[in-house]
Backbone as a chain_set.jsonl record, in Angstrom:
{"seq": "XXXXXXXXXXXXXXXXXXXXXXXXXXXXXXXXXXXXXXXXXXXXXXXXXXXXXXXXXXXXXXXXXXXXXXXXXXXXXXXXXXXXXXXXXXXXXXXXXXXXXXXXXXXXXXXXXXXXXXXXXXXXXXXXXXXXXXXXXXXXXXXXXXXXXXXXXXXXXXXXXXXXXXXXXXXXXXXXXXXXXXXXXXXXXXXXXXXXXXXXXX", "coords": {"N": [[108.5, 209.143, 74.677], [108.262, 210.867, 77.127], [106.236, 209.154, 78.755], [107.721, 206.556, 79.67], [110.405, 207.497, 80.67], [108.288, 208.441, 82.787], [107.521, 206.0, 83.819], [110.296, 204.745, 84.361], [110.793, 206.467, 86.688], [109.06, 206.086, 88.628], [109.287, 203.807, 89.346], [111.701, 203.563, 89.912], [111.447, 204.968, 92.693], [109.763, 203.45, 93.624], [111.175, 201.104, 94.209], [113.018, 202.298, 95.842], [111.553, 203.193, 98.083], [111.19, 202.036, 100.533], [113.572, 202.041, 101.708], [114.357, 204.794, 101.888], [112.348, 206.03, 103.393], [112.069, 207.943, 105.869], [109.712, 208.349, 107.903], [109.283, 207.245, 110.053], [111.578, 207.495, 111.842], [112.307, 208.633, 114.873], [114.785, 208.926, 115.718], [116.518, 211.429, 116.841], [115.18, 212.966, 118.02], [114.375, 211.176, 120.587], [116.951, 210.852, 121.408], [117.293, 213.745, 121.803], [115.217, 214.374, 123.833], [116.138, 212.579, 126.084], [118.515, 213.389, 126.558], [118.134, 216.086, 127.414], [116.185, 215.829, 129.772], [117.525, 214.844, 131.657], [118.898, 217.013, 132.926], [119.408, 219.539, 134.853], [116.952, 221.792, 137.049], [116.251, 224.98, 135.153], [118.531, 224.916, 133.895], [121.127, 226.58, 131.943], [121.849, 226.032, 128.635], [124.948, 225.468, 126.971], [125.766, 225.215, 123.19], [126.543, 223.99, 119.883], [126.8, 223.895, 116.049], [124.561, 222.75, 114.193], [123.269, 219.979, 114.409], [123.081, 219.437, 117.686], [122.215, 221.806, 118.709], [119.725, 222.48, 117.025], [118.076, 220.494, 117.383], [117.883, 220.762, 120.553], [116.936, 222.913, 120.571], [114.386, 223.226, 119.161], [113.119, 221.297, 120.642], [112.645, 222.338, 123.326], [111.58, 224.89, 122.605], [109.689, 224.651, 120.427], [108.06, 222.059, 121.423], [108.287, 222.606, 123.732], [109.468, 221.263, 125.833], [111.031, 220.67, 128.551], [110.897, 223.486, 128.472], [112.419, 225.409, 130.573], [114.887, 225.102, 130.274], [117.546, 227.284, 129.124], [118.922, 227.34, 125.505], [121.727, 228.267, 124.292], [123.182, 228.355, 121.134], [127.088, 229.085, 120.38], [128.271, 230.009, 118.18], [126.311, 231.407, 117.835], [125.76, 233.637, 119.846], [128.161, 234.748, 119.456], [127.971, 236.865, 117.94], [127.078, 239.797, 116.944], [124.664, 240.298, 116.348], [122.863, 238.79, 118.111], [122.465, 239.132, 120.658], [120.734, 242.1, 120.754], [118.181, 241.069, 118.951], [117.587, 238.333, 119.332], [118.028, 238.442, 122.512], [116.092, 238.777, 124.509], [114.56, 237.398, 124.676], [115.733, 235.514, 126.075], [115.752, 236.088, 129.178], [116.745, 235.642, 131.622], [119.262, 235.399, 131.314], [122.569, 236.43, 131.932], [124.467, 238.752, 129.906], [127.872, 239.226, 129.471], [129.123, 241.183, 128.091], [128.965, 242.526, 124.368], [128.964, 240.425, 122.869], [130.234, 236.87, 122.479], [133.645, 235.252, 122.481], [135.926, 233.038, 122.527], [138.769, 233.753, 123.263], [138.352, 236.602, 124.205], [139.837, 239.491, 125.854], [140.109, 241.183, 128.72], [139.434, 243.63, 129.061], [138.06, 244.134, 126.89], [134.89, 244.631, 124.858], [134.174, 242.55, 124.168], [133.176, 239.204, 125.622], [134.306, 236.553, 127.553], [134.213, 232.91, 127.951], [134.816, 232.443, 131.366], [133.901, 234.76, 132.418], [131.351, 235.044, 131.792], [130.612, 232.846, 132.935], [131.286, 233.766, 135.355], [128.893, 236.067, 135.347], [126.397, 234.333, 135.457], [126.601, 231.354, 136.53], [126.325, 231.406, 139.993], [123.323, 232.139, 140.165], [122.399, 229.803, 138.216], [122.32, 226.741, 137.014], [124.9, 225.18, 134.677], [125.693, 223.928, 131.49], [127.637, 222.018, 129.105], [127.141, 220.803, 126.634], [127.628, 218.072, 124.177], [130.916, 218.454, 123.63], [130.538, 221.231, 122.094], [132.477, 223.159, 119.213], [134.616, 226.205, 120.234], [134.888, 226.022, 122.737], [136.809, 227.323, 124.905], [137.994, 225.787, 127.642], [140.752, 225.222, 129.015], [142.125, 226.905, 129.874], [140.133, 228.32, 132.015], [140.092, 229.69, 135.305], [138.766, 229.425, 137.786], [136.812, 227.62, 137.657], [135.865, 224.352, 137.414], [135.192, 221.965, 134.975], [133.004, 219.037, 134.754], [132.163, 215.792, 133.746], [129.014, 214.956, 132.557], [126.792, 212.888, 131.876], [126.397, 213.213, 128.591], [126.908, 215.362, 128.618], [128.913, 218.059, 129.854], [129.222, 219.969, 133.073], [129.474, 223.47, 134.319], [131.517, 223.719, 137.231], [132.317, 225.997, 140.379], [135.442, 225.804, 141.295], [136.349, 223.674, 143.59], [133.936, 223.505, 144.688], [132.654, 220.451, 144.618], [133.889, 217.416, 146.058], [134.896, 215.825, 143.086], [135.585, 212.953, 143.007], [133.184, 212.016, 144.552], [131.106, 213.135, 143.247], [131.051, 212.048, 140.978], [129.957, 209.459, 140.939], [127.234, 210.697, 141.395], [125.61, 211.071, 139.029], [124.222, 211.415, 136.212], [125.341, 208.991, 133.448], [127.519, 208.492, 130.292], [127.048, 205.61, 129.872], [124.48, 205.402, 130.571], [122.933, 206.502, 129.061], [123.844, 205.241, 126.681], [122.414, 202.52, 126.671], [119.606, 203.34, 127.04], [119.619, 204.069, 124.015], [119.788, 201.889, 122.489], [118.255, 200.333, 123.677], [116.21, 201.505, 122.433], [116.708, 200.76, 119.711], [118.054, 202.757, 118.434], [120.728, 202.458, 118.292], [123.223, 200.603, 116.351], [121.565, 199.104, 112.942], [119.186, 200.333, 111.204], [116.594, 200.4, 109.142], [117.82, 199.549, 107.133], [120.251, 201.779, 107.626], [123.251, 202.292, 109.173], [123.953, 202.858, 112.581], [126.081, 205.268, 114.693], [127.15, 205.738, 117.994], [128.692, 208.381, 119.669], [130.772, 210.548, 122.012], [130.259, 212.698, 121.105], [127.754, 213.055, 119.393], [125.516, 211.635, 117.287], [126.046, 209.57, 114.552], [126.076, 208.695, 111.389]], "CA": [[109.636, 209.179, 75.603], [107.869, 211.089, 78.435], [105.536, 207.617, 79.177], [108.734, 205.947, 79.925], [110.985, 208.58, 81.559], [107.957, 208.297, 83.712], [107.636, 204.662, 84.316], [111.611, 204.428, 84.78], [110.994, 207.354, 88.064], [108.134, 205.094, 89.526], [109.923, 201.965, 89.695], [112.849, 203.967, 90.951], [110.793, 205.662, 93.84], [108.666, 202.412, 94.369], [111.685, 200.241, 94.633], [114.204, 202.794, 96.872], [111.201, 204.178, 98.757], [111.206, 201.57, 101.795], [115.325, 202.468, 102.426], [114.414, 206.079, 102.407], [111.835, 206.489, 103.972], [112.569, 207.991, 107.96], [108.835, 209.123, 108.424], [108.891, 206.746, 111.789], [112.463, 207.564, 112.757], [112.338, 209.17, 116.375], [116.05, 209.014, 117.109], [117.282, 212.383, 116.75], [113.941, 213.511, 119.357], [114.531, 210.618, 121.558], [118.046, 211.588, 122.318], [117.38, 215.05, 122.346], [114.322, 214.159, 124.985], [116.851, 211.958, 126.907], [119.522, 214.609, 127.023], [117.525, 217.18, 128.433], [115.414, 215.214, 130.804], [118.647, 214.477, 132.911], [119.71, 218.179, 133.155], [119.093, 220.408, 136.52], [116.227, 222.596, 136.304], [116.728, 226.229, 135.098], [120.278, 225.16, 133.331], [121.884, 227.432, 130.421], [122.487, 224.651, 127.951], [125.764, 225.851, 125.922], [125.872, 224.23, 122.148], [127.151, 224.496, 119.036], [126.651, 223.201, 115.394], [123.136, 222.107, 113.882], [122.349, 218.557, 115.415], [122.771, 219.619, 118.837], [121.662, 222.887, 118.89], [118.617, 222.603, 116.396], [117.367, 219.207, 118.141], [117.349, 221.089, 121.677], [116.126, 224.006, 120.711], [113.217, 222.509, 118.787], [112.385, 220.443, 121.633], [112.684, 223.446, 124.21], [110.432, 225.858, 122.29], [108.131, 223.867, 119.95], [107.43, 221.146, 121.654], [107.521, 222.915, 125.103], [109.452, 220.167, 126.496], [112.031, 221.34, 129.587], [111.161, 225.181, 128.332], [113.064, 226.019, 131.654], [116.613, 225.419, 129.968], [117.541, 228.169, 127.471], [119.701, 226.731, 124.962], [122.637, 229.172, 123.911], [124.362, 228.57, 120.441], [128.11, 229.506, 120.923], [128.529, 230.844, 117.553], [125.379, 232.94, 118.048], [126.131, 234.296, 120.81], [129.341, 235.264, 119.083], [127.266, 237.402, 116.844], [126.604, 241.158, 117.222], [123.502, 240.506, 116.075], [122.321, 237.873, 118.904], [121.503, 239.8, 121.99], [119.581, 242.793, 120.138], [117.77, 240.528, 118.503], [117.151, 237.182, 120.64], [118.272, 238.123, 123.97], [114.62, 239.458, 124.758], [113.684, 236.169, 125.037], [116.403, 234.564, 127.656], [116.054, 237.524, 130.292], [117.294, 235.338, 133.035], [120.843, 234.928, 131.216], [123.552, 237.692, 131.952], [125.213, 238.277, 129.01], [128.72, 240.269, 130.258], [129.352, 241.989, 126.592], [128.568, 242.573, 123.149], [129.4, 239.133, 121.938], [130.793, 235.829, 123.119], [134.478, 235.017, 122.189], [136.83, 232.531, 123.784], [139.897, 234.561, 123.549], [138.197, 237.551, 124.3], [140.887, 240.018, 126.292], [139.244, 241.159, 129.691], [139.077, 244.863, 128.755], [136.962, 244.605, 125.571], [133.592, 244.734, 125.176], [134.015, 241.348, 124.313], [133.413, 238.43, 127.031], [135.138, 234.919, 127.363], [133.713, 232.109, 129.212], [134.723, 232.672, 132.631], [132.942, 236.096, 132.531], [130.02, 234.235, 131.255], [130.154, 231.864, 134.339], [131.01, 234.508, 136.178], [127.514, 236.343, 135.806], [125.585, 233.563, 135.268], [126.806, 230.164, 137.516], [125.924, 231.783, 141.164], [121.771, 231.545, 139.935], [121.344, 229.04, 137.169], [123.535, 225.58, 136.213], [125.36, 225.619, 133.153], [126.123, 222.794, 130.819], [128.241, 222.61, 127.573], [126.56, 219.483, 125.564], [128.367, 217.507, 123.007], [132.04, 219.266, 123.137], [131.162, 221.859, 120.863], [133.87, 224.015, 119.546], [134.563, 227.595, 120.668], [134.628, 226.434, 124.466], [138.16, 226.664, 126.036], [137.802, 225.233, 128.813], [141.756, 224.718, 129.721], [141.773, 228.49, 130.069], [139.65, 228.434, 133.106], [140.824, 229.891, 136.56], [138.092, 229.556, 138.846], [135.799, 226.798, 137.319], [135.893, 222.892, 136.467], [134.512, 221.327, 133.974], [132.86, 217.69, 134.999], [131.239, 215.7, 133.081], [127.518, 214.676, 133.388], [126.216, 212.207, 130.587], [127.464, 213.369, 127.051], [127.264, 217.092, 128.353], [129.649, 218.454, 131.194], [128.92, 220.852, 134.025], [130.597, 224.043, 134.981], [131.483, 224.059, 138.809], [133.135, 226.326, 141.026], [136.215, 224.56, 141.774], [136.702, 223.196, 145.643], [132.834, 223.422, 145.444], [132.292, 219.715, 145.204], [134.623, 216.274, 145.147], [134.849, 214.887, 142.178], [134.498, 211.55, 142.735], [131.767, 211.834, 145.063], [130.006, 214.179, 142.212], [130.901, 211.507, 139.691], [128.975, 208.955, 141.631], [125.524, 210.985, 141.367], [125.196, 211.67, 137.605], [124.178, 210.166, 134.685], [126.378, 208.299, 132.896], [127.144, 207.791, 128.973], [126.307, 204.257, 129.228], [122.71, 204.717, 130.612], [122.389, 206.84, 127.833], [123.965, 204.282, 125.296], [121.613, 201.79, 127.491], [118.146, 203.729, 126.295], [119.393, 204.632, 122.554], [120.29, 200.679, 122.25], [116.811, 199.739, 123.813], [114.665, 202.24, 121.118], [117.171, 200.672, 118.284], [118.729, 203.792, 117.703], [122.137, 202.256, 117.807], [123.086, 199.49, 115.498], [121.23, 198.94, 112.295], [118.043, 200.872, 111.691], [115.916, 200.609, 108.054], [118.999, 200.205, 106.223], [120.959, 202.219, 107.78], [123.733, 201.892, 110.448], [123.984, 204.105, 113.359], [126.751, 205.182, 115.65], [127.136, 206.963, 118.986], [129.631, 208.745, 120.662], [130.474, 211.442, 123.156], [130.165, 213.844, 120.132], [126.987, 213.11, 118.853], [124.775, 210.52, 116.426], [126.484, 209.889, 113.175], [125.673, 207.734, 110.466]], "C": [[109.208, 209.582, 77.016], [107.172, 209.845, 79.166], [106.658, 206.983, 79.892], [109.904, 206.466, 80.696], [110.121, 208.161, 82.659], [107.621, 207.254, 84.577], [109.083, 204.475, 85.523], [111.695, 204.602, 86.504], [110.415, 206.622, 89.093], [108.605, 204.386, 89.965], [111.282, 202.633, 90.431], [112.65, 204.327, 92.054], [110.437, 204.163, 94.214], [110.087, 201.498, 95.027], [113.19, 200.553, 95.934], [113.471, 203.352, 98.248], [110.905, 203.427, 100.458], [112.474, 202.121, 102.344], [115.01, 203.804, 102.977], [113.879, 206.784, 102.624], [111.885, 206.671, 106.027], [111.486, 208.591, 108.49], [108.137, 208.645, 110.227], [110.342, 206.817, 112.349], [112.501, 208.758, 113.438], [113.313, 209.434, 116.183], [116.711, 209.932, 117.202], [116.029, 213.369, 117.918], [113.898, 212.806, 120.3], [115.568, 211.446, 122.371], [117.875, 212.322, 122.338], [116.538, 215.322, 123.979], [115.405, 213.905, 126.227], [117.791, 212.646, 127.474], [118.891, 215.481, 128.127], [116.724, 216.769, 129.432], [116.28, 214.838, 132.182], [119.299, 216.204, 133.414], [118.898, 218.597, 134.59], [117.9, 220.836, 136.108], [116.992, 224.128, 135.937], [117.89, 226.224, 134.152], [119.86, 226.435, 131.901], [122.847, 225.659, 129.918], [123.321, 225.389, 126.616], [125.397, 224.796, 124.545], [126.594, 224.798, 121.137], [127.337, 223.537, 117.592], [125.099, 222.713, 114.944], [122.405, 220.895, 114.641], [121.899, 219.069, 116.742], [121.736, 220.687, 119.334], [120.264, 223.103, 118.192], [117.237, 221.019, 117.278], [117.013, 219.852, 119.598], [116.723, 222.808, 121.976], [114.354, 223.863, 119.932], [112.14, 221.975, 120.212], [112.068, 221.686, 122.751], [111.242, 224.325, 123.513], [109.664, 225.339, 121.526], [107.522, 222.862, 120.566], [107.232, 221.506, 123.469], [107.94, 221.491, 126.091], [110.727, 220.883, 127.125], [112.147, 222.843, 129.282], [111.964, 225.964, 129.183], [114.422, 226.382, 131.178], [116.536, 226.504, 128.67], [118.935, 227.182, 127.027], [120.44, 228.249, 124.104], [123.731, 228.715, 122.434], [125.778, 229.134, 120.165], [128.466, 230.485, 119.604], [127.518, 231.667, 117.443], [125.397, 233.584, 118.956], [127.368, 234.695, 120.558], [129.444, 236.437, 118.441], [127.073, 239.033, 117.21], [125.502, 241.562, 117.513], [122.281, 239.824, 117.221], [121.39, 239.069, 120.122], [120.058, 241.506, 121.511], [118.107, 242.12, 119.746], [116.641, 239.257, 119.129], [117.605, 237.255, 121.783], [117.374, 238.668, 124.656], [114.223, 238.623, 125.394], [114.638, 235.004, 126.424], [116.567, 236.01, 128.654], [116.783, 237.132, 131.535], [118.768, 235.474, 132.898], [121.19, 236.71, 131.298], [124.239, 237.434, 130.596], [126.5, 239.855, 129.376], [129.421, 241.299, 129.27], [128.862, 241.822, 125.832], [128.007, 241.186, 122.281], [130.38, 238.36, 122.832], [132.176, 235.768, 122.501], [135.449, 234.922, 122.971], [138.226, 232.916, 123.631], [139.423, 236.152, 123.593], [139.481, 238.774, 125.693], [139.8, 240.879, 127.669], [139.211, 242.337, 129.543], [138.372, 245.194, 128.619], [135.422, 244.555, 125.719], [132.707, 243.235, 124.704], [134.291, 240.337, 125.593], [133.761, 237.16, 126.793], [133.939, 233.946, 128.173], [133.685, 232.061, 130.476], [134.272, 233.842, 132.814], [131.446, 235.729, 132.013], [129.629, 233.861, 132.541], [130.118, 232.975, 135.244], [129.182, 235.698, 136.906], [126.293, 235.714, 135.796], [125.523, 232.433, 136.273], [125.862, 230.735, 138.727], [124.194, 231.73, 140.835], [121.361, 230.913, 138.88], [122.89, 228.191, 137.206], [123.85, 225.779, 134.875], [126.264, 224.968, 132.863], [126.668, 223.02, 129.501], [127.89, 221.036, 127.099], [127.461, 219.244, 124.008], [129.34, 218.177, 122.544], [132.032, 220.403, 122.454], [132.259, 222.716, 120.627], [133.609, 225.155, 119.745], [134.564, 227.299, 122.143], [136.084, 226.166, 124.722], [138.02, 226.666, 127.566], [139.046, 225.041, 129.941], [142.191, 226.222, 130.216], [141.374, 229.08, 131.644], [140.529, 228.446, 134.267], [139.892, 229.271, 137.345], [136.955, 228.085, 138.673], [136.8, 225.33, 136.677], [135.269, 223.04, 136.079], [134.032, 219.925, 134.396], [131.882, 216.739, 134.232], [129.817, 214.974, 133.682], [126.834, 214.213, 132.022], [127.152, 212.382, 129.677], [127.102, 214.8, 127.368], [128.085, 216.914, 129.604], [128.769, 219.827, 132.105], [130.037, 221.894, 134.205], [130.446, 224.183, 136.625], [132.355, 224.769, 139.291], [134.478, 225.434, 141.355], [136.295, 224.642, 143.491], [135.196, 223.276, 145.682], [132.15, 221.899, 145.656], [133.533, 218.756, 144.862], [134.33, 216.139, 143.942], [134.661, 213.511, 141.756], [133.248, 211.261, 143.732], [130.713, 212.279, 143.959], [130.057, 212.936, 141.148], [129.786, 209.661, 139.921], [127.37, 209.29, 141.389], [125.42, 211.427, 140.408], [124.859, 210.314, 136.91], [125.102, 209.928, 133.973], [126.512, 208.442, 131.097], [126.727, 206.363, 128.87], [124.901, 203.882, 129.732], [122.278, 205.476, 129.206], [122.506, 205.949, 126.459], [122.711, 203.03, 125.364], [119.957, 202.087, 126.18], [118.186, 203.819, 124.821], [118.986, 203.066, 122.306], [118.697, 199.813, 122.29], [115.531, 200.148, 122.788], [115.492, 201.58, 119.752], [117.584, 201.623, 117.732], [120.176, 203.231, 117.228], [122.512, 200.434, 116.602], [122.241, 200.106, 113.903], [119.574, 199.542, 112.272], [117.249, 201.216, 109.696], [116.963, 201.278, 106.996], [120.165, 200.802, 106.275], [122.062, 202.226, 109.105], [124.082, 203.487, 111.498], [125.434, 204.104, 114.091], [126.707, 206.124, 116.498], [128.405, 207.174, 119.722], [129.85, 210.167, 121.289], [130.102, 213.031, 122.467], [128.957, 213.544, 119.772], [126.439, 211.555, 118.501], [125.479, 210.399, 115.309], [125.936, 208.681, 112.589], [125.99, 207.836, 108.818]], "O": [[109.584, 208.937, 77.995], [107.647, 209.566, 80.267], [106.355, 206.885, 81.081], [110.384, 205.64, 81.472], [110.685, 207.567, 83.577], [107.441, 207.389, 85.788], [109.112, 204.239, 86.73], [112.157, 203.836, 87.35], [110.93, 206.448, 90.197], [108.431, 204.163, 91.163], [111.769, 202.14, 91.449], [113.612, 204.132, 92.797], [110.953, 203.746, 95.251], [110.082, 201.223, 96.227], [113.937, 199.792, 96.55], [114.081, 203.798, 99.22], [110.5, 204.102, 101.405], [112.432, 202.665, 103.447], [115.234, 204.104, 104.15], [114.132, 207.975, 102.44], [111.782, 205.893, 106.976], [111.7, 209.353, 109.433], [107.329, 209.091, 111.041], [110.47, 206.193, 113.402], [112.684, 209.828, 112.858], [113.353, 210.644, 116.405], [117.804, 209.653, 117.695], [116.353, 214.425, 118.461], [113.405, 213.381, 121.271], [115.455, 212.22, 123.322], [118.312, 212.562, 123.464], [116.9, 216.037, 124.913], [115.575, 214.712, 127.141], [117.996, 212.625, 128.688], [119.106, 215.526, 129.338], [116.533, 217.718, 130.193], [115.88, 214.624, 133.326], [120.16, 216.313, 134.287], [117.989, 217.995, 135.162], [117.521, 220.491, 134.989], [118.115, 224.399, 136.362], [118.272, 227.27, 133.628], [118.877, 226.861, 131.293], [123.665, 224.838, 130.334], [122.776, 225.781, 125.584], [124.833, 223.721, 124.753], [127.209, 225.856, 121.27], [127.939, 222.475, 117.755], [124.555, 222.157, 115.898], [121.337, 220.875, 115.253], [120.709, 219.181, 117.036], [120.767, 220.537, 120.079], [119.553, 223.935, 118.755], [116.034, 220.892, 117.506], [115.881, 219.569, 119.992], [116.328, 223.493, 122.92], [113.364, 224.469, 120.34], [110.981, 222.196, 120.563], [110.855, 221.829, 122.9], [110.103, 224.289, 123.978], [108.518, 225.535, 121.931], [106.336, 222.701, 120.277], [106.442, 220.981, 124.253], [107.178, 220.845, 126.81], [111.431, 221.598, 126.412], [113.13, 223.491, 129.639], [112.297, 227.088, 128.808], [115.039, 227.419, 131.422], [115.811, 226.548, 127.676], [119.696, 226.548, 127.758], [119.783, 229.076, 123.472], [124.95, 228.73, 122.605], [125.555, 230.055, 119.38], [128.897, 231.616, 119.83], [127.757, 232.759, 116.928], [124.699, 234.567, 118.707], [127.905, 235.111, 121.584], [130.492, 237.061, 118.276], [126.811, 239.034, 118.413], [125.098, 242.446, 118.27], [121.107, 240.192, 117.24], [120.255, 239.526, 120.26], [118.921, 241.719, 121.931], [117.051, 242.583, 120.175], [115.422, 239.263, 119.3], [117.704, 236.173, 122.36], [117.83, 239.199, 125.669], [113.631, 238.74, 126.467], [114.274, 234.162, 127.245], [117.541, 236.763, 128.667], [117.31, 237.913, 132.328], [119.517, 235.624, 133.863], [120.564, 237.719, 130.973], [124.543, 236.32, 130.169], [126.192, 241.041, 129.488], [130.208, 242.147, 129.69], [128.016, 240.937, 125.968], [127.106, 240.992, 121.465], [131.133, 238.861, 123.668], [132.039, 236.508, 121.527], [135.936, 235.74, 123.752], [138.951, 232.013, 124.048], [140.147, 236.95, 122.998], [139.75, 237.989, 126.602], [138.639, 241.112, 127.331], [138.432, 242.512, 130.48], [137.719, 246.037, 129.234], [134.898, 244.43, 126.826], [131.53, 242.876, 124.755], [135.222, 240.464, 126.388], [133.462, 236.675, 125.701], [132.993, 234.359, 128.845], [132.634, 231.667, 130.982], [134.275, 233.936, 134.041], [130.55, 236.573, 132.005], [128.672, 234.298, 133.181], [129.097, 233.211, 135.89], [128.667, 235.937, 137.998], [125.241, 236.298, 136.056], [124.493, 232.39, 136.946], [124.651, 230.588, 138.56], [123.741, 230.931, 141.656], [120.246, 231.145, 138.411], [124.037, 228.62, 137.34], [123.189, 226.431, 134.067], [127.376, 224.99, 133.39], [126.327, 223.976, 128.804], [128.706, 220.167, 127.41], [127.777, 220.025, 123.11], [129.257, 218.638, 121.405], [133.111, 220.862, 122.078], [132.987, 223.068, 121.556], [132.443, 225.494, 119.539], [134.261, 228.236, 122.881], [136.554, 225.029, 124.76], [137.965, 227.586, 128.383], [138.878, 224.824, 131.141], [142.71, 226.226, 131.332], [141.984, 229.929, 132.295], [141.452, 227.65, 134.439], [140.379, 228.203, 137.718], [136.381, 227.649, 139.671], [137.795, 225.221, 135.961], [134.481, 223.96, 136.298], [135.089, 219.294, 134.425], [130.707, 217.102, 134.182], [129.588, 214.578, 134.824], [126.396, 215.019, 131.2], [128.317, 211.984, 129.698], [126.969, 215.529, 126.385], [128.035, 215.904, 130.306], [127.817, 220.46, 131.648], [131.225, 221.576, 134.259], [129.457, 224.66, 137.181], [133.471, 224.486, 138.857], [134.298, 224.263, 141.688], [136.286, 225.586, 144.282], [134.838, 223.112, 146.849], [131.293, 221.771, 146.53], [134.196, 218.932, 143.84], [133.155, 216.428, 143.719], [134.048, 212.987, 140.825], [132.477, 210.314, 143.58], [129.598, 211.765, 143.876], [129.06, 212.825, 140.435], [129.139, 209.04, 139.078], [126.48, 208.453, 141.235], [125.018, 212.582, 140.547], [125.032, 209.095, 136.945], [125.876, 210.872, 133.819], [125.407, 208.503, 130.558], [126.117, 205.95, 127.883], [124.27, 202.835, 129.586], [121.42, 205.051, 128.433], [121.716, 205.883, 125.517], [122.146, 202.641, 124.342], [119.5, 201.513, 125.192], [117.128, 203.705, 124.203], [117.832, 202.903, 121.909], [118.163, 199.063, 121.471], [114.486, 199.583, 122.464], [114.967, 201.852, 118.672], [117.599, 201.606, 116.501], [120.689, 203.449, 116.13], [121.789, 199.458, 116.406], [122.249, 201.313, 113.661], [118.805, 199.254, 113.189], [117.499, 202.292, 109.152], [117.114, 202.352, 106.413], [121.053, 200.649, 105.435], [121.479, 202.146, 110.186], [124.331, 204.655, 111.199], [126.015, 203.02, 114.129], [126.346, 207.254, 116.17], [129.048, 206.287, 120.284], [128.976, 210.987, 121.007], [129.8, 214.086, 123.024], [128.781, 214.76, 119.853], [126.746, 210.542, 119.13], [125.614, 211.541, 114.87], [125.408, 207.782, 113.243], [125.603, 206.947, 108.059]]}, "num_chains": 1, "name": "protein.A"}
């Protein structure tokens, strides 16, 4: 019985192992490349969720590619445990309390987003990539939101037009442009891809 059990596994591996094999798919390091290659220098790159946040923090510290941006997980930075811990290593970022949280009450020793921007915007840019959740954004007194590719920007408000600003950015469709040209989008060894302002899915 074992002889045959082990035949059965072979022929099952040999005959599924072209579909599922992804040892030449790039496209989750392209776009992450592509993302961050359009950002300012210096930014604070907000995130939130595994894809985003594990793809540009990978690329940032192992591969030493745009090391300039720190990349900020929103629910780690929500954490108690975050700034003890890893905030050693972003020294440039202000962090204005304990812990991040977007209904934080302006008292506590918790801080919201516009107390974020507040000690941070004035010397470094600061982007929120692929919507994630935890950012209220409609909240905001003092700051837009604009977007810039598939991440947005926070800006002072009255500090620039808007459609002049929307003029000098990158776009989502140069980015759909490059995925489209590496074959990320569409059909890819079996499998079909899609993109949108949220992410890669498939």
């Amino acid at each position: 019985m074992m002889p045959i059990a082990f035949l059965i596994l072979a022929a099952r591996i040999h005959s599924n192992y072209a579909q599922c094999d992804q040892s030449e798919n790039y496209h989750v390091e392209e776009f992450g490349k592509h993302v961050l290659s359009q950002l300012p220098n210096n930014t604070i790159l907000l995130t939130s969720g595994d894809l985003s946040t594990n793809t540009f923090r990978y690329l940032t510290i192992a591969e030493n590619f745009r090391s300039d941006i720190d990349v900020l997980d929103l629910s780690f930075i929500g954490s108690r445990w975050f700034i003890p811990i890893l905030g050693h290593h972003m020294k440039t970022v202000k962090f204005p309390g304990i812990g991040y949280s977007p209904q934080a009450p302006w008292n506590s020793r918790l801080y919201n987003l516009e107390q974020f921007l507040d000690r941070n915007l004035a010397k470094r840019p600061v982007f929120v990539c692929l919507k994630p959740r935890g950012v209220d954004t409609v909240s905001l007194r003092k700051y837009n939101v604009l977007p810039y590719s598939f991440c947005s920007q926070f800006l002072p408000k009255g500090a620039v037009d808007p459609l002049i600003y929307g003029k000098q950015i990158p776009t989502p469709t140069s980015t759909r442009i490059f995925l489209r040209e590496r074959n990320i989008l569409g059909s890819r060894r079996g499998r079909t891809f899609s993109f949108t302002n949220t992410g890669i899915h498939w």
